[in-house]
C-alpha positions in Angstrom: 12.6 66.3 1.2 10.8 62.9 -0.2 13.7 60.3 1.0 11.6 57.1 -0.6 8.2 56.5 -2.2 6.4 53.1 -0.9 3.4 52.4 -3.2 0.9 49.2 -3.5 0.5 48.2 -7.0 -3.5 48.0 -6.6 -4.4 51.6 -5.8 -7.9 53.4 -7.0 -7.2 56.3 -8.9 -4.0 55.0 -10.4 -2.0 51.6 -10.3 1.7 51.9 -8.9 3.1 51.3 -12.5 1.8 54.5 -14.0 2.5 56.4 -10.4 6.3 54.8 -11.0 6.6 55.6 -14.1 5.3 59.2 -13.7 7.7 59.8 -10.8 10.7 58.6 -12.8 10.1 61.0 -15.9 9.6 63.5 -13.2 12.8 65.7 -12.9 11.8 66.7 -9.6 11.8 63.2 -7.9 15.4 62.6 -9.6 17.2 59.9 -7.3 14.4 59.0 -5.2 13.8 55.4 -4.8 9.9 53.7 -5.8 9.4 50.5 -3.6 6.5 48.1 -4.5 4.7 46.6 -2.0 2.3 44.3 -3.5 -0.1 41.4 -2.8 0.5 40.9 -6.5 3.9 38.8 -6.6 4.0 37.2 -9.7 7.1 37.2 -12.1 5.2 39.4 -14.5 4.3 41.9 -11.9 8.0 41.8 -10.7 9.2 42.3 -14.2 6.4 44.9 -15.6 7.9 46.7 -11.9 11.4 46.6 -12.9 10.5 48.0 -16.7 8.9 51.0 -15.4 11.8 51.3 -12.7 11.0 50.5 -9.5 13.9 50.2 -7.0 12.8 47.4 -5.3 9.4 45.1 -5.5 8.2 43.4 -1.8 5.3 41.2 -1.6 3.3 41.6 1.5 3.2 41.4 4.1 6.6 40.2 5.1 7.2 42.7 7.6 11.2 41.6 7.7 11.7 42.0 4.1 10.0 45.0 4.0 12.3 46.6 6.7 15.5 45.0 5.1 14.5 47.2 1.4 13.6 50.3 3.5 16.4 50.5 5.8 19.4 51.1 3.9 17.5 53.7 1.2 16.6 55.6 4.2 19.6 56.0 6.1 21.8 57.6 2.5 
């Protein structure tokens, strides 16, 4: 069972917007949560994230913050 998804936005084969976006129109990831983790912290970044439905958006590396988005999805 896949309890979250953590994804950069900057990957090499595919950005974390079109891996987001595939996973939400996928039936089979229904309910699973997408969490951004991105050197890339701009408004726009944050707000092209939240159109194609990520659950929450973390710029790195703040370790704290990054713990305080994962905790709570992981422990439902």
């Amino acid at each position: 069972k896949v309890a979250l998804v953590l994804t950069d936005l900057e990957m090499p084969e595919m950005d974390g917007f079109t891996l987001t976006r595939n996973i939400k129109s996928d039936g089979r990831f229904q309910g699973v949560p997408v969490i951004m983790h991105s050197s890339l912290s701009s408004e726009a970044n944050k707000a092209m994230g939240k159109a194609v439905g990520v659950d929450g958006y973390v710029a790195k590396f703040d370790a704290e913050i990054l713990a305080d988005t994962l905790r709570p999805l992981l422990e439902r």
